[in-house]
MOPAC internal coordinates of N, CA, C and O (Angstrom, degrees):
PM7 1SCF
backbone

  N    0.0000 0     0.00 0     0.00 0    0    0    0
  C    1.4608 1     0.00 0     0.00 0    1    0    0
  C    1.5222 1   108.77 1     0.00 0    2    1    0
  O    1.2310 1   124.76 1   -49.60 1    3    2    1
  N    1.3249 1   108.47 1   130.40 1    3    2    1
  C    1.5846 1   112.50 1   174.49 1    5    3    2
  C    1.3352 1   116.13 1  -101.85 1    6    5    3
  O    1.2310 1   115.12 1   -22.99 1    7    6    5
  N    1.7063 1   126.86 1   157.01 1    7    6    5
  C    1.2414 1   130.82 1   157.82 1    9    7    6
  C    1.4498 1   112.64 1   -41.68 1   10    9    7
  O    1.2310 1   115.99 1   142.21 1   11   10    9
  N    1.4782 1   125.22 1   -37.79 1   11   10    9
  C    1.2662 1   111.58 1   179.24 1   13   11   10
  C    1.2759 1   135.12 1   -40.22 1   14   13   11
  O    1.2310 1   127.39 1   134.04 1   15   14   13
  N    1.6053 1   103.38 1   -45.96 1   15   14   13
  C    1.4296 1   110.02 1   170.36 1   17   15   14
  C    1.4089 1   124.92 1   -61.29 1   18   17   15
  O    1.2310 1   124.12 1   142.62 1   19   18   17
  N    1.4015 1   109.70 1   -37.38 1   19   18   17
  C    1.6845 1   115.59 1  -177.18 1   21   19   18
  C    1.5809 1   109.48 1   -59.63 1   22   21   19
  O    1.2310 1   129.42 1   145.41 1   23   22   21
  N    1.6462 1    99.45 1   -34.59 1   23   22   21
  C    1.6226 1    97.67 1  -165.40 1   25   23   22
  C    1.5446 1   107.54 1   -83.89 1   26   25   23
  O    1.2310 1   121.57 1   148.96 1   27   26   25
  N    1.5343 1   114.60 1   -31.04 1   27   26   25
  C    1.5347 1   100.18 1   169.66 1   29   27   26
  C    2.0530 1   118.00 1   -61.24 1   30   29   27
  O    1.2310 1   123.80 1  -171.25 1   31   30   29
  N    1.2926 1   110.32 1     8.75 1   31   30   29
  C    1.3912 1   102.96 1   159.33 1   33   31   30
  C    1.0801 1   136.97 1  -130.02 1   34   33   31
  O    1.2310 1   130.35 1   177.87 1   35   34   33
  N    1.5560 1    97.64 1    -2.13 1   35   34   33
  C    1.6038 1   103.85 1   163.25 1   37   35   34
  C    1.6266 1   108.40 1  -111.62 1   38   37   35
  O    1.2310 1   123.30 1   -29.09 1   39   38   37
  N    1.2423 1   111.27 1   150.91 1   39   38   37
  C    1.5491 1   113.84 1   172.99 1   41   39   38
  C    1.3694 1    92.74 1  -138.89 1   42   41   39
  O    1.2310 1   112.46 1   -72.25 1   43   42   41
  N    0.7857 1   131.84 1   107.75 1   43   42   41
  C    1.7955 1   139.80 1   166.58 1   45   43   42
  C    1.2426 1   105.14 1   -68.56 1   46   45   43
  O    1.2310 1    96.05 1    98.01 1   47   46   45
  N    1.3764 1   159.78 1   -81.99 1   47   46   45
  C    1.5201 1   132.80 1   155.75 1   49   47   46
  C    1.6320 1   111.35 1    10.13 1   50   49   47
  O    1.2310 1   120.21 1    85.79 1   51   50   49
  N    1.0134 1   117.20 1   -94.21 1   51   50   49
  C    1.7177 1   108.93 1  -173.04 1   53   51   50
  C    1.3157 1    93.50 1   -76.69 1   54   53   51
  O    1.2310 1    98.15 1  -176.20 1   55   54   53
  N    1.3305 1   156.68 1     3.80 1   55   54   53
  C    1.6776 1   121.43 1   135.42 1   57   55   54
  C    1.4109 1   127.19 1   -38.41 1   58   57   55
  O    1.2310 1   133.80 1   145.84 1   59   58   57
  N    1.4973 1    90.93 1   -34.16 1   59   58   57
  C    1.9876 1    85.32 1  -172.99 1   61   59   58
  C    1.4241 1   114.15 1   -97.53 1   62   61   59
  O    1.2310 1   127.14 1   179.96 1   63   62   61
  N    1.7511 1   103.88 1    -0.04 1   63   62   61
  C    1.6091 1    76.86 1   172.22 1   65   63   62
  C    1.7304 1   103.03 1  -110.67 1   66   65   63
  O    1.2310 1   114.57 1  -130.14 1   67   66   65
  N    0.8907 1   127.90 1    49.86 1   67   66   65
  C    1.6448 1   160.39 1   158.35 1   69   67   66
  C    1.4952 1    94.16 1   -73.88 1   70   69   67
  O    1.2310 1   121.80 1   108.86 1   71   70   69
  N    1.5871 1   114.16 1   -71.14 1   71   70   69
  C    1.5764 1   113.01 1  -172.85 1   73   71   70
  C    1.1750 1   120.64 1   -20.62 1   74   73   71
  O    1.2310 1   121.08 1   -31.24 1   75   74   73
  N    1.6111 1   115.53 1   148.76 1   75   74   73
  C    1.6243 1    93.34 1  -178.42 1   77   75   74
  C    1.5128 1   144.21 1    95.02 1   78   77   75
  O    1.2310 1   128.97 1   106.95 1   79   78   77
  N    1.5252 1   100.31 1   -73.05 1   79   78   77
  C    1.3021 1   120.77 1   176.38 1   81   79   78
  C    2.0516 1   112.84 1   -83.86 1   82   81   79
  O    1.2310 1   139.20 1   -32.27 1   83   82   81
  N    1.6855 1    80.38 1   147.73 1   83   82   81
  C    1.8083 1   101.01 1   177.44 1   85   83   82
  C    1.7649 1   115.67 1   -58.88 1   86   85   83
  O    1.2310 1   112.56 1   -54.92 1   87   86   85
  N    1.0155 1   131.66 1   125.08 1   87   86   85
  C    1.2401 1   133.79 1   173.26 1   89   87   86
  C    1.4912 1   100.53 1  -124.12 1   90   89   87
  O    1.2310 1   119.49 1   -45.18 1   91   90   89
  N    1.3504 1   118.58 1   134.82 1   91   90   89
  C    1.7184 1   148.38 1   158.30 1   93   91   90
  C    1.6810 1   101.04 1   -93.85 1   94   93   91
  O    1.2310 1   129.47 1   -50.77 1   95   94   93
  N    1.5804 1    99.35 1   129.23 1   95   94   93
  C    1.3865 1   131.02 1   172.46 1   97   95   94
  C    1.1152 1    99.90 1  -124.24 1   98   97   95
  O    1.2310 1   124.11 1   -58.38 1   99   98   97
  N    1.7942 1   109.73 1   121.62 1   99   98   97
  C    1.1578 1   126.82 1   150.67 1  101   99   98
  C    1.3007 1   123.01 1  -103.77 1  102  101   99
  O    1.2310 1   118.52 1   -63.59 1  103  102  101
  N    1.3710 1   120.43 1   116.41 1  103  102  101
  C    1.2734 1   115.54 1   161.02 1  105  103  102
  C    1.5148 1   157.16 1  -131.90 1  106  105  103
  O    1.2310 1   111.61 1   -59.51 1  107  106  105
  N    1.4440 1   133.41 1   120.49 1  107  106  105
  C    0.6272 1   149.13 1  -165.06 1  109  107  106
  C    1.6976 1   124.56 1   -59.47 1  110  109  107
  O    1.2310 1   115.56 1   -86.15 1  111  110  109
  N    1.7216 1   126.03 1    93.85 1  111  110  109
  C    1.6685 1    89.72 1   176.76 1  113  111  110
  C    1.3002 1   104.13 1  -115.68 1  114  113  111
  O    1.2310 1   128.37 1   -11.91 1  115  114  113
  N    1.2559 1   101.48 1   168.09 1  115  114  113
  C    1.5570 1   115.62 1  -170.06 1  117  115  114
  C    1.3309 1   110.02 1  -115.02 1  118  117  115
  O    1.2310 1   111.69 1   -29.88 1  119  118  117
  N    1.5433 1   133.26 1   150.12 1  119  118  117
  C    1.0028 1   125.91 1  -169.33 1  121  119  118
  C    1.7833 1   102.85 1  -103.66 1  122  121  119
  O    1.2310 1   121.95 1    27.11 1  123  122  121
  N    0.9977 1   113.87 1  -152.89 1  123  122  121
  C    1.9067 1   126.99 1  -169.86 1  125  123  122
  C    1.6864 1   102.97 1   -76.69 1  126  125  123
  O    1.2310 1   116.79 1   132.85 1  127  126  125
  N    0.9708 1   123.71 1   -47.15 1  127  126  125
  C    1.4912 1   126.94 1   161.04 1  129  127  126
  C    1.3166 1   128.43 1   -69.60 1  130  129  127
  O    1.2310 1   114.45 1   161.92 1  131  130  129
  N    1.4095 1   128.12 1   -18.08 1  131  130  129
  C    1.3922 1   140.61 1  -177.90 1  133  131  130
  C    1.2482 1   123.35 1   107.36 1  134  133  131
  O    1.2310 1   118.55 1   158.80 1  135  134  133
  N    1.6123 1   120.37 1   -21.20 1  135  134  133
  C    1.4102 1   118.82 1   173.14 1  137  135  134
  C    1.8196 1   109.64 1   -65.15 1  138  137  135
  O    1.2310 1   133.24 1   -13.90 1  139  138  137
  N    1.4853 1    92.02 1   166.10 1  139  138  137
  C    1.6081 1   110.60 1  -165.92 1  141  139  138
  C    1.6417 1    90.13 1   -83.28 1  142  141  139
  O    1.2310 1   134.86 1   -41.30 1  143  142  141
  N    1.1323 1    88.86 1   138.70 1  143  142  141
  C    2.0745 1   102.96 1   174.31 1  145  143  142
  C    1.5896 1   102.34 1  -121.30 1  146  145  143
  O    1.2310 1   122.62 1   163.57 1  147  146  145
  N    1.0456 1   112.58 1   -16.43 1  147  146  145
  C    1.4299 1   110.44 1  -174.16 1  149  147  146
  C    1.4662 1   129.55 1  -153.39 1  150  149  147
  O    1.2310 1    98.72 1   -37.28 1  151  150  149
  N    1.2902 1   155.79 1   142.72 1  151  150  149
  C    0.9756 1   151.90 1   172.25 1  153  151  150
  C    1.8799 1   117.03 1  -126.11 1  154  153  151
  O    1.2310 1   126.42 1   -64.14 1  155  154  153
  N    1.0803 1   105.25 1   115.86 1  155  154  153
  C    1.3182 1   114.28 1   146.58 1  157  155  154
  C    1.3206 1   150.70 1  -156.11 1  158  157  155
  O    1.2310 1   122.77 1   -14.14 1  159  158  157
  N    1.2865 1   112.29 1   165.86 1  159  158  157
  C    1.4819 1   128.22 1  -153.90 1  161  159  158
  C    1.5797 1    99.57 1  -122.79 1  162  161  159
  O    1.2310 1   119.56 1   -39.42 1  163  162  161
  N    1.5533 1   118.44 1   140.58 1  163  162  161
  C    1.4686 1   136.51 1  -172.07 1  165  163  162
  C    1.7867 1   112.75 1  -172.25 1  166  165  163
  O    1.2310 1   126.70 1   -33.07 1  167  166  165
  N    1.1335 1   104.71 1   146.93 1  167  166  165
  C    1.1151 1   115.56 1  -172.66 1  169  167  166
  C    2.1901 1   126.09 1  -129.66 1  170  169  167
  O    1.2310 1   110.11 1   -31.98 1  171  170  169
  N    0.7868 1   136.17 1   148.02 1  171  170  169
  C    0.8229 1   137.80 1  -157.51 1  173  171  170
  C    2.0069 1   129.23 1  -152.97 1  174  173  171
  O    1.2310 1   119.55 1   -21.79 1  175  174  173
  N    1.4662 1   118.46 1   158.21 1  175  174  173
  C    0.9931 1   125.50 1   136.98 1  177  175  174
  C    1.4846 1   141.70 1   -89.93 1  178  177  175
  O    1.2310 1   119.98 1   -69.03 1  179  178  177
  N    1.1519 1   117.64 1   110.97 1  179  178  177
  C    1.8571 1   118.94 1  -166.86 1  181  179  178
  C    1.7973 1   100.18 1   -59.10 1  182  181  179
  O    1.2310 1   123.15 1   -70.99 1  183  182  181
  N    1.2490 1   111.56 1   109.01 1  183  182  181
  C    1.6627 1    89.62 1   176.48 1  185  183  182
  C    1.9711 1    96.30 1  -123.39 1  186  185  183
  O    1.2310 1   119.87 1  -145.86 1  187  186  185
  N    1.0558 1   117.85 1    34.14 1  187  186  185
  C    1.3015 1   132.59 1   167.60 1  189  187  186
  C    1.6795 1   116.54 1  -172.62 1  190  189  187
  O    1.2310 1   127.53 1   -29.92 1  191  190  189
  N    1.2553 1   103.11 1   150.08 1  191  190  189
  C    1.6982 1   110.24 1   178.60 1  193  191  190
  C    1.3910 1   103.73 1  -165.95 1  194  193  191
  O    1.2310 1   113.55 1   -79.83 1  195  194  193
  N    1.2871 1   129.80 1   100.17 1  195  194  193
  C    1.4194 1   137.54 1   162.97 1  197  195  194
  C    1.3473 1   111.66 1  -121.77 1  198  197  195
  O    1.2310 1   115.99 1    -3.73 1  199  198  197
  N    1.6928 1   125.22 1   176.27 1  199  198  197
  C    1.3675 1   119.03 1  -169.27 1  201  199  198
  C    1.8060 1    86.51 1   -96.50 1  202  201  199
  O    1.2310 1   114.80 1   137.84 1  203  202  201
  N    0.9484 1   127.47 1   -42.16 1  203  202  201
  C    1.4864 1   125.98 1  -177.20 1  205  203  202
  C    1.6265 1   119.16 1   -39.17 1  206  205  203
  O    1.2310 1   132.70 1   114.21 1  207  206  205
  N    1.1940 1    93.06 1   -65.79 1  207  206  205
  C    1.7252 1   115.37 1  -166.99 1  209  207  206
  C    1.9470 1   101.18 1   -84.74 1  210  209  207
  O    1.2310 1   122.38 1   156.75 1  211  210  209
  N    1.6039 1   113.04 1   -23.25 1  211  210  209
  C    1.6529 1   106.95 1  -167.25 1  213  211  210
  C    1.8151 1   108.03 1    88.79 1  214  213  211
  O    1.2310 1   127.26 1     7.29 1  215  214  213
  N    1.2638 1   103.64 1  -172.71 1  215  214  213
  C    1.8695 1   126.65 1   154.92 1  217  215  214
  C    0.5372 1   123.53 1   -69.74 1  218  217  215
  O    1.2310 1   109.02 1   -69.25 1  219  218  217
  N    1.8187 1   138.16 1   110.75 1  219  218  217
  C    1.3206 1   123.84 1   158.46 1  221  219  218
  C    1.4006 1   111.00 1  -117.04 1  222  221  219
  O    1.2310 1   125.23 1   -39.93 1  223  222  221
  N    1.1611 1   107.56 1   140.07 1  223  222  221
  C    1.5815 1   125.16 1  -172.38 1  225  223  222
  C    1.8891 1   113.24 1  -113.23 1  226  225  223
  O    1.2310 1   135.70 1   -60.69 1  227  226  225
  N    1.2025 1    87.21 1   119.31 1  227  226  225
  C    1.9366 1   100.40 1   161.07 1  229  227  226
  C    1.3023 1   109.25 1   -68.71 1  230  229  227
  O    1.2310 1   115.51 1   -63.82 1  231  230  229
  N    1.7177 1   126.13 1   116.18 1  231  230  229
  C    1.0619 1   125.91 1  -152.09 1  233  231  230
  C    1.3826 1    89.56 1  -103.99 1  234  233  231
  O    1.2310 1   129.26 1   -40.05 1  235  234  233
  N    2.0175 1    99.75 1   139.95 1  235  234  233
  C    1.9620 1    84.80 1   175.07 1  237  235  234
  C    1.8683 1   100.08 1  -112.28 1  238  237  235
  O    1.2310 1   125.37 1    47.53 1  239  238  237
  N    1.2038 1   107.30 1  -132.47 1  239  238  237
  C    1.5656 1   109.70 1   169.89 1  241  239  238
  C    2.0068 1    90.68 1    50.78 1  242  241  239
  O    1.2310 1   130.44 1     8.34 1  243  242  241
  N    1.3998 1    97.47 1  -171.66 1  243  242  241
  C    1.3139 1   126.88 1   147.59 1  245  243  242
  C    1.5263 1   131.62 1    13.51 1  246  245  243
  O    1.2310 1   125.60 1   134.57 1  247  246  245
  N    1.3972 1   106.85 1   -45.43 1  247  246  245
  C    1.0847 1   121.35 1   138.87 1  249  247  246
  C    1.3153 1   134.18 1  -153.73 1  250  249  247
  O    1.2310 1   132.17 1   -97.62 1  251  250  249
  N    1.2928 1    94.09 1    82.38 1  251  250  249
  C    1.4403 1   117.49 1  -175.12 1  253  251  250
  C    1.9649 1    94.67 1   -75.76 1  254  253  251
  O    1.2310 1   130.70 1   -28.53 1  255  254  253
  N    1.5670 1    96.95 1   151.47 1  255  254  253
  C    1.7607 1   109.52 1  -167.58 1  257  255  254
  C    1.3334 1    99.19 1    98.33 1  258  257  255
  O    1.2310 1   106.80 1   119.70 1  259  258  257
  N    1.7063 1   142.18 1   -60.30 1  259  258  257
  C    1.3527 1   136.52 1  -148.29 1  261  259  258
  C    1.2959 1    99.67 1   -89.75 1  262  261  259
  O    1.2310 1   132.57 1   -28.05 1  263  262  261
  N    1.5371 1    93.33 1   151.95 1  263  262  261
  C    1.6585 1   109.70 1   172.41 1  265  263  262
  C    1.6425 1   113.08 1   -92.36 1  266  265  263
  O    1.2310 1   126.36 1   -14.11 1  267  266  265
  N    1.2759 1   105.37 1   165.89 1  267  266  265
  C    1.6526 1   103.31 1  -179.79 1  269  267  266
  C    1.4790 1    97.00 1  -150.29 1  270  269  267
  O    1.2310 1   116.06 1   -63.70 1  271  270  269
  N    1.1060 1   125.10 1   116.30 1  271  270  269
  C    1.7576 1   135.66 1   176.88 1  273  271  270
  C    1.2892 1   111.60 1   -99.71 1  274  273  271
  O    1.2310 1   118.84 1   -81.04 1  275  274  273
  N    1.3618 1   119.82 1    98.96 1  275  274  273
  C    1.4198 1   122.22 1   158.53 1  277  275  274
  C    1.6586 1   125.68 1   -83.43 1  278  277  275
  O    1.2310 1   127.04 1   -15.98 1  279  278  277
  N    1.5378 1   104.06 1   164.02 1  279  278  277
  C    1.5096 1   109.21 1  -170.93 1  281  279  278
  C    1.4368 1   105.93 1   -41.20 1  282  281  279
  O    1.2310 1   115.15 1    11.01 1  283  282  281
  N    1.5398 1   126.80 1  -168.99 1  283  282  281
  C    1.2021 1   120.04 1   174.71 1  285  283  282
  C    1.6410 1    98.98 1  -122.03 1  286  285  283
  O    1.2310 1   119.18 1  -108.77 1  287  286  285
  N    1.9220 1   119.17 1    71.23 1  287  286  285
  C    1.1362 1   140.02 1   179.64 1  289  287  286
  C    1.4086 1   116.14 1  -112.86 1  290  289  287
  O    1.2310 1   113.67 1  -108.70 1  291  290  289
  N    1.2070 1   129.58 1    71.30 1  291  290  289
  C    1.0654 1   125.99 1   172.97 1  293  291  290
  C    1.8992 1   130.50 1   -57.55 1  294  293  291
  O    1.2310 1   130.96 1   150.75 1  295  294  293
  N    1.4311 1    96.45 1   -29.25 1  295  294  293
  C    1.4702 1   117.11 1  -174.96 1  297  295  294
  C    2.0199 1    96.01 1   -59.92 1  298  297  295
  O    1.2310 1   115.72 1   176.67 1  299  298  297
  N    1.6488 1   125.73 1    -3.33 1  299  298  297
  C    1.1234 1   116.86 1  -155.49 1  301  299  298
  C    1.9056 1    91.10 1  -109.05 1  302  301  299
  O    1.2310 1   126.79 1   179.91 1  303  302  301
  N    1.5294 1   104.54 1    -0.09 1  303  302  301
  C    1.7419 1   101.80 1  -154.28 1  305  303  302
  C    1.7119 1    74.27 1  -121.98 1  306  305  303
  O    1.2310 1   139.28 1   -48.89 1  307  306  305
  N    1.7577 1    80.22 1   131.11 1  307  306  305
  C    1.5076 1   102.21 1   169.40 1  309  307  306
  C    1.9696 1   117.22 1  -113.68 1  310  309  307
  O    1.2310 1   111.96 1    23.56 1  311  310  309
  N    1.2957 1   132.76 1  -156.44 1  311  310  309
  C    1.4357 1   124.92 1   154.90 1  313  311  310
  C    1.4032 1   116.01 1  -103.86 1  314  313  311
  O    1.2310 1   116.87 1   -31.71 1  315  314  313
  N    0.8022 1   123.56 1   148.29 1  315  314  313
  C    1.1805 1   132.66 1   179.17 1  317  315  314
  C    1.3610 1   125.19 1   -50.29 1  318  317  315
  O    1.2310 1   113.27 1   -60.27 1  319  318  317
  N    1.0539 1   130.34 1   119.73 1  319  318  317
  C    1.4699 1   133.36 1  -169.13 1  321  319  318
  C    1.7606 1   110.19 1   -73.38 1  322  321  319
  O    1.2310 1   112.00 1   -29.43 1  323  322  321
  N    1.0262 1   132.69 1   150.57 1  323  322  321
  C    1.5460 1   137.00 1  -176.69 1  325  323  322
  C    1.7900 1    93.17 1   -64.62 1  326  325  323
  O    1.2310 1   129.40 1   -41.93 1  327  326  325
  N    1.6946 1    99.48 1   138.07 1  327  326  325
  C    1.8427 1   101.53 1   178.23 1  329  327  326
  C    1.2979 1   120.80 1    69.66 1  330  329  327
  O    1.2310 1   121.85 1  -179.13 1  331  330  329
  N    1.3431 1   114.06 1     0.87 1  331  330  329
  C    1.4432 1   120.92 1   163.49 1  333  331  330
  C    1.4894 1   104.12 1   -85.07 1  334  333  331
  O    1.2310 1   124.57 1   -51.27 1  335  334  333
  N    1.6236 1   108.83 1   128.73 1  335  334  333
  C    1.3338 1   128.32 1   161.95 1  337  335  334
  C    1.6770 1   127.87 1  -135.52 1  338  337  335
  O    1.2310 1   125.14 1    -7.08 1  339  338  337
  N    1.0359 1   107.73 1   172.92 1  339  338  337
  C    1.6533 1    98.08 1  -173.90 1  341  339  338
  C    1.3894 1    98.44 1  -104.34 1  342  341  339
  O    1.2310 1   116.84 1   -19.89 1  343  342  341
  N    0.8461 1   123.61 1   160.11 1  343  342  341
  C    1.8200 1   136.41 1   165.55 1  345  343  342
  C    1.4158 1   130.70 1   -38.55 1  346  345  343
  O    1.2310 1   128.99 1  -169.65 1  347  346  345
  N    1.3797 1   100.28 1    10.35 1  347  346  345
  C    1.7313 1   130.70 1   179.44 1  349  347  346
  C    1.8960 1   111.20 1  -109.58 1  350  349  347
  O    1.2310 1   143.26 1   156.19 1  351  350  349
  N    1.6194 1    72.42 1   -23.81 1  351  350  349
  C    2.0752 1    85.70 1  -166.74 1  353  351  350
  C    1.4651 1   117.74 1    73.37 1  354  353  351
  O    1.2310 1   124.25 1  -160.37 1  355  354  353
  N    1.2703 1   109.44 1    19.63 1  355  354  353
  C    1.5266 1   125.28 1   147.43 1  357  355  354
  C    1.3485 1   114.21 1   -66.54 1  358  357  355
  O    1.2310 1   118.54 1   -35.46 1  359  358  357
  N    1.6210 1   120.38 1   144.54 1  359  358  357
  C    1.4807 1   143.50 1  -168.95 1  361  359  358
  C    1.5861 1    87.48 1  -110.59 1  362  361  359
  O    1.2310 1   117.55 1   -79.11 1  363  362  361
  N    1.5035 1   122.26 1   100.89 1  363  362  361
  C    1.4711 1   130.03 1   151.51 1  365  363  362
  C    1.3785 1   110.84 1   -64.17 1  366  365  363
  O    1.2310 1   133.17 1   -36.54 1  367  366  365
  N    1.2909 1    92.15 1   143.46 1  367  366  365
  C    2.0824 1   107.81 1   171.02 1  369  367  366
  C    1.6059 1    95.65 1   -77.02 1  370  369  367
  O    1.2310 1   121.21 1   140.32 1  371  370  369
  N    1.4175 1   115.29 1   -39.68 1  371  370  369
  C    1.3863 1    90.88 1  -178.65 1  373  371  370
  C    1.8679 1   106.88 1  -162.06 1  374  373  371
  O    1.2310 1   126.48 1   -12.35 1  375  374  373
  N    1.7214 1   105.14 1   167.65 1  375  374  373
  C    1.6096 1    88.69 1  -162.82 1  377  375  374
  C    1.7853 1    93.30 1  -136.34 1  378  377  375
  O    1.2310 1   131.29 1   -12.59 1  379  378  377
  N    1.3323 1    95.81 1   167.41 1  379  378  377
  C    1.8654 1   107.21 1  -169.86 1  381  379  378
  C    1.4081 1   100.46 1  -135.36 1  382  381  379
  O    1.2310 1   118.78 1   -63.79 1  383  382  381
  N    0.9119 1   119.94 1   116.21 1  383  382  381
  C    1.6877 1   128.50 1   160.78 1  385  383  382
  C    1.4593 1   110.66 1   -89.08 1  386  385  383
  O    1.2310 1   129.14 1   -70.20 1  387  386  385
  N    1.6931 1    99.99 1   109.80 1  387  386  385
  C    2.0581 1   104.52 1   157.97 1  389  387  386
  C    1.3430 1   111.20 1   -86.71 1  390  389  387
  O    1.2310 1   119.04 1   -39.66 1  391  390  389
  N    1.2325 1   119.44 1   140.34 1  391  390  389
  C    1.3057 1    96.11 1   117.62 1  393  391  390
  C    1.1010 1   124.02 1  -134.05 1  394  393  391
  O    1.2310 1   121.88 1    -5.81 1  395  394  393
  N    1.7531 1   114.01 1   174.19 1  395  394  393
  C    1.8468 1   103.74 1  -157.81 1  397  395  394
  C    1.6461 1    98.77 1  -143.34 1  398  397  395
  O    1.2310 1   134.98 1   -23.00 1  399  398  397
  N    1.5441 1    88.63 1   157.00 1  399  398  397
  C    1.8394 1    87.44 1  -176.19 1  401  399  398
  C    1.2633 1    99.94 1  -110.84 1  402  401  399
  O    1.2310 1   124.39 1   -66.82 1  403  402  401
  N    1.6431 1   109.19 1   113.18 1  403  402  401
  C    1.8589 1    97.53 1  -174.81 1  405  403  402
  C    1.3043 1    96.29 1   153.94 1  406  405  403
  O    1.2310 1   112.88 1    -1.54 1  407  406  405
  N    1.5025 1   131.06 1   178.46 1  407  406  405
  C    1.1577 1   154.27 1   175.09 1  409  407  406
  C    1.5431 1   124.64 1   -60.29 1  410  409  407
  O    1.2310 1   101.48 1   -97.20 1  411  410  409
  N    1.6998 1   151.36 1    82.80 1  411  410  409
  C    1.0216 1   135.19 1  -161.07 1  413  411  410
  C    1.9776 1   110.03 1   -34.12 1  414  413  411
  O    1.2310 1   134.61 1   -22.89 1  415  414  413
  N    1.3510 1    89.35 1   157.11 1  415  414  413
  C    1.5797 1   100.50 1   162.08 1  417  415  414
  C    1.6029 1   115.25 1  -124.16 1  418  417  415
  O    1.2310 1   126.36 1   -50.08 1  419  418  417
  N    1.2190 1   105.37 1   129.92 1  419  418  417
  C    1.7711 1    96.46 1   170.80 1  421  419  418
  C    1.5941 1   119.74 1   -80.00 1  422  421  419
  O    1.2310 1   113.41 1   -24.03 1  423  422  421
  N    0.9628 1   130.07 1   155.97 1  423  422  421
  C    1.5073 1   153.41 1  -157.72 1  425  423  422
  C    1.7970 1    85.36 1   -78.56 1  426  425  423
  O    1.2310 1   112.34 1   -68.41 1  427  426  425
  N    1.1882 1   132.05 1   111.59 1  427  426  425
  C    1.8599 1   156.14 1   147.21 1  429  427  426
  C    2.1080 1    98.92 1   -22.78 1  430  429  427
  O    1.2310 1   127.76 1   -74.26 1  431  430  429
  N    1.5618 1   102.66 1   105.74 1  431  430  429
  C    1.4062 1    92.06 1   147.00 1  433  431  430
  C    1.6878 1   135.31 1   -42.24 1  434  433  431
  O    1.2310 1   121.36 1   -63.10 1  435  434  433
  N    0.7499 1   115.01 1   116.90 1  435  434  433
  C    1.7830 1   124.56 1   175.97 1  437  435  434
  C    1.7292 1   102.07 1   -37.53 1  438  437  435
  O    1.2310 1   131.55 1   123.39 1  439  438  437
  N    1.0395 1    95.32 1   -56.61 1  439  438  437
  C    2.0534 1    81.45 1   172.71 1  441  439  438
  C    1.2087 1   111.54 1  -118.87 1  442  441  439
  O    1.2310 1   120.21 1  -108.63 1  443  442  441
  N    1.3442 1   117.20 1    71.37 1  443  442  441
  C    1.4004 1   141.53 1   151.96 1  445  443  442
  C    1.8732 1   112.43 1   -51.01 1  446  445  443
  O    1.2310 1   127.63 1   119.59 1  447  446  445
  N    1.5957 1   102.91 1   -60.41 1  447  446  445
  C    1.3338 1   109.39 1  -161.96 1  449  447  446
  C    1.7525 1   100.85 1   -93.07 1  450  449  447
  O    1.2310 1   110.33 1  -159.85 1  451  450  449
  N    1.6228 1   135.77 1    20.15 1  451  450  449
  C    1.0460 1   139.67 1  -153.48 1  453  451  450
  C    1.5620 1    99.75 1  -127.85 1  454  453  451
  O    1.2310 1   120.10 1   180.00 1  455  454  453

């Protein structure tokens, strides 16, 4: 395995200007055959982005207080398209489509480890 691959998905330059700004997660899971078992949608403030640790987002809406740590894939986060909103009717700066083969996970209370 080469760095090449790692670096076509991280760009640290646009990691940091993530900071700050609203990101929409959509996600998709798939079950053992490939059909969708689940769908969800969440939204957030980026208040970290490194290649070590990934995204982590201050979750608002729904569950606003919890954190949510994504991979450290930036190549997956685009800007937000005009009239895109999350299920709050919040206007994200920017949005990420998963999808995943496996069991959903819910988004970690913020003082889980406290």
């Amino acid at each position: 395995m080469t760095d090449e691959n790692e670096d076509r998905h991280w760009d640290a330059a646009f990691a940091k200007t993530l900071l700050g700004k609203t990101l929409l997660m959509n996600l998709t899971f798939l079950d053992d055959d490939g059909e969708v078992s689940e769908r969800q949608q969440f939204f957030g403030v980026v208040i970290d982005a490194t290649e070590d640790e990934g995204i982590v987002l201050d979750l608002l809406g729904e569950h606003d207080g919890d954190t949510y740590t994504l991979p450290p894939q930036t190549s997956a986060i685009e800007p937000a398209e005009p009239g895109v909103t999350t299920l709050e009717g919040e206007k994200p700066d920017f949005v990420a489509n998963w999808i995943i083969h496996g069991l959903p996970d819910v988004p970690d209370a913020a003082n889980d480890d406290a």
